[in-house]
BAMAR-98896 format. One record per residue: y, x, z of N, C-alpha, C, O in turn; residue in three letters. Coordinates in steps of 0.02 Angstrom, whole numbers, padded with zeros to 5 digits, always signed. Example, Ala and Ser with C-alpha at 12.3 -4.5 7.8 and 13.67 -1.06 7.14 Angstrom:
2
-00284+00660+00390-00225+00615+00390-00165+00660+00390-00166+00712+00423ALA -00112+00642+00354-00053+00684+00357+00002+00645+00394+00057+00670+00402SER 
This chain:
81
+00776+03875+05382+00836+03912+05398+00849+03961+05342+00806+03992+05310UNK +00919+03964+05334+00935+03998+05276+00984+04066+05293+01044+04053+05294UNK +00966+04131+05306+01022+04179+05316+01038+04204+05271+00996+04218+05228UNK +01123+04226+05258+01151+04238+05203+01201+04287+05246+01210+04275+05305UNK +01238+04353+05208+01264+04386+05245+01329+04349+05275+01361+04314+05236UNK +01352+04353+05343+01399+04341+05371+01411+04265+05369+01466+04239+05363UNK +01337+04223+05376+01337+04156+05404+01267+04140+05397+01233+04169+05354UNK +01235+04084+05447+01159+04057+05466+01162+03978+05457+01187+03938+05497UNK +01133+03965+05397+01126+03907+05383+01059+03880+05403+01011+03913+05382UNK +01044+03816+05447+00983+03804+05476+01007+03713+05468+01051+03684+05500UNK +00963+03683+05417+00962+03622+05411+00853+03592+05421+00801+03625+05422UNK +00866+03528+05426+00825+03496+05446+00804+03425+05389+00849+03392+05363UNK +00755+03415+05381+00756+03357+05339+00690+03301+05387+00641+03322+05418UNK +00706+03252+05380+00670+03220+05427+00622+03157+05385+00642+03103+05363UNK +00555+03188+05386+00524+03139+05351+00481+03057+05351+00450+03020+05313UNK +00505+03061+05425+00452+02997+05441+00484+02970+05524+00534+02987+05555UNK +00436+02930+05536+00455+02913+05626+00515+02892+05640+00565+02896+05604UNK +00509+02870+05694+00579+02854+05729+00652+02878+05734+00646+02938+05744UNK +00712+02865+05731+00777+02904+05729+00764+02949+05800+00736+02935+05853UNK +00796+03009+05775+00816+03068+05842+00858+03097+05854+00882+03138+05815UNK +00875+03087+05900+00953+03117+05936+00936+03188+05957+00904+03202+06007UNK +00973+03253+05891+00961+03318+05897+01031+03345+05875+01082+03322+05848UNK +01007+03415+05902+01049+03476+05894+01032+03519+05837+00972+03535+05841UNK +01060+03545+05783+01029+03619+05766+01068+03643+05795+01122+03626+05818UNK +01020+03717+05794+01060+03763+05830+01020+03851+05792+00986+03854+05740UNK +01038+03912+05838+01007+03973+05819+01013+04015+05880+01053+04014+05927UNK +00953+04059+05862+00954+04118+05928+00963+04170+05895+00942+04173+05837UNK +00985+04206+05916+01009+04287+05895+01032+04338+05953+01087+04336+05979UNK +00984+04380+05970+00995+04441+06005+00994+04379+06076+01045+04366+06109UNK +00934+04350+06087+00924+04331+06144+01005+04285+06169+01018+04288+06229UNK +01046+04251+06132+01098+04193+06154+01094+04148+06105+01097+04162+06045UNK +01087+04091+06128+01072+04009+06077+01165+03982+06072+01216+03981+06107UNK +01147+03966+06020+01200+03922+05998+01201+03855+05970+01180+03855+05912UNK +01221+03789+05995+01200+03737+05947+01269+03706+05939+01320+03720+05971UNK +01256+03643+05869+01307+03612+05832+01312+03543+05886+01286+03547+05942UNK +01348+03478+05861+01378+03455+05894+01275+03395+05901+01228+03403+05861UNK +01276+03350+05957+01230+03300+05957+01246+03254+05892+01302+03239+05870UNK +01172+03232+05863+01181+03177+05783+01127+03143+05796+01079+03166+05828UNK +01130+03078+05768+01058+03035+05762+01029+03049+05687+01063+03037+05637UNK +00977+03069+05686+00942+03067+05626+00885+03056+05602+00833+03088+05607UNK +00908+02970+05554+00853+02943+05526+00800+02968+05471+00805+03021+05441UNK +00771+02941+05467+00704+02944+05425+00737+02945+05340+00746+02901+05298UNK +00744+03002+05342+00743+03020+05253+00810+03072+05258+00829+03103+05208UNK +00845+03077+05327+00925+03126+05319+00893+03204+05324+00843+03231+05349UNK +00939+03220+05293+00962+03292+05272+00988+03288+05338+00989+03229+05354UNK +01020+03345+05408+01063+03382+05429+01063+03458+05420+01015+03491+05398UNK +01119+03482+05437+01127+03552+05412+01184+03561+05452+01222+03513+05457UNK +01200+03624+05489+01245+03663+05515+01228+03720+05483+01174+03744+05463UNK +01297+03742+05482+01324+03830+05465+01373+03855+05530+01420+03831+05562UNK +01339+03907+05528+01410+03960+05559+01413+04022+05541+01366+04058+05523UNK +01473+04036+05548+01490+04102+05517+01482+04158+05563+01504+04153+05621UNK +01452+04215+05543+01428+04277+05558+01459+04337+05552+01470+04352+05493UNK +01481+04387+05605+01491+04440+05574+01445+04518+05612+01462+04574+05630UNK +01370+04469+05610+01337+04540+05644+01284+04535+05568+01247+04486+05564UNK +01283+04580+05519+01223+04581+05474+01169+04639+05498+01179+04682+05540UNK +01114+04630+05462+01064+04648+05469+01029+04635+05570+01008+04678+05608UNK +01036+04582+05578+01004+04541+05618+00959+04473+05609+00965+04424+05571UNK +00901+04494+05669+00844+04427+05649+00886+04384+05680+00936+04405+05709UNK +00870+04304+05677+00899+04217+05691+00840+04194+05685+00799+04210+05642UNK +00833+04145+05735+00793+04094+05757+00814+04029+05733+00859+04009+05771UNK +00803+03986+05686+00830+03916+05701+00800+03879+05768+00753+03892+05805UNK +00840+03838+05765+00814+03790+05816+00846+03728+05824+00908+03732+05823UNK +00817+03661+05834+00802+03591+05827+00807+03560+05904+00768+03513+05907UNK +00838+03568+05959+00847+03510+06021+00844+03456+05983+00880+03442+05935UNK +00783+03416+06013+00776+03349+05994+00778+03302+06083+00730+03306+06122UNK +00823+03272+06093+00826+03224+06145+00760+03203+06182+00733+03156+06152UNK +00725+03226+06241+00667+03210+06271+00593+03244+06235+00534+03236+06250UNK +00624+03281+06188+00547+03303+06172+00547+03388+06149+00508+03421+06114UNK +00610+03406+06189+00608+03480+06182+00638+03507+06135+00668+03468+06099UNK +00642+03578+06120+00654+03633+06057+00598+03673+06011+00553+03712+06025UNK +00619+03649+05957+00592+03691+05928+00616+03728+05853+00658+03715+05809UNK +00562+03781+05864+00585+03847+05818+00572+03847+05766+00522+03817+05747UNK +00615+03884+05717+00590+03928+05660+00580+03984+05656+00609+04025+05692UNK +00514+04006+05589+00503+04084+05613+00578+04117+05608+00632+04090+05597UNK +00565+04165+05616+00631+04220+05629+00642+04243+05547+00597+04257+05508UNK +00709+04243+05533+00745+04257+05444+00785+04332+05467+00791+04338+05528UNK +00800+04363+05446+00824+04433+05427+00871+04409+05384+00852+04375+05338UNK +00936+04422+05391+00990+04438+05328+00984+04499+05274+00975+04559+05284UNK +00989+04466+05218+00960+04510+05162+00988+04570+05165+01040+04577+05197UNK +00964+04616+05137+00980+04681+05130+00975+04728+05206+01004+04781+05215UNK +00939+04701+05244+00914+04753+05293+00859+04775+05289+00839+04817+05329UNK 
């Protein structure tokens, strides 16, 4: 996950195994947000952005993967806080 002021970039690269039907998404101040459902094979890049206008706040990425749960990234700080 990538924070930059006034947007949270959280992409995924998928290196092996079976295709998976996921979300990215982010937590901030305890409310999740995710991008639209994608299948993603073995070797894709995905990446969502959204635009921000709370800076100097921590973000969670996060990965809904279809039947096998969520999961996190550590927590990013927007620079300059």
């Amino acid at each position: 996950m990538n924070s930059r002021p006034q947007s949270i970039d959280v992409f995924y690269t998928k290196k092996g195994g079976a295709n998976i039907k996921a979300q990215l998404g982010y937590r901030m101040n305890g409310s999740s947000s995710y991008d639209r459902l994608e299948t993603i094979s073995d070797g894709d890049r995905a990446t969502s952005t959204w635009k921000m206008s709370w800076p100097c706040k921590k973000a969670v990425g996060l990965l809904k993967v279809q039947g096998q749960g969520t999961f996190e990234t550590p927590a990013a700080t927007f620079p300059g806080c």
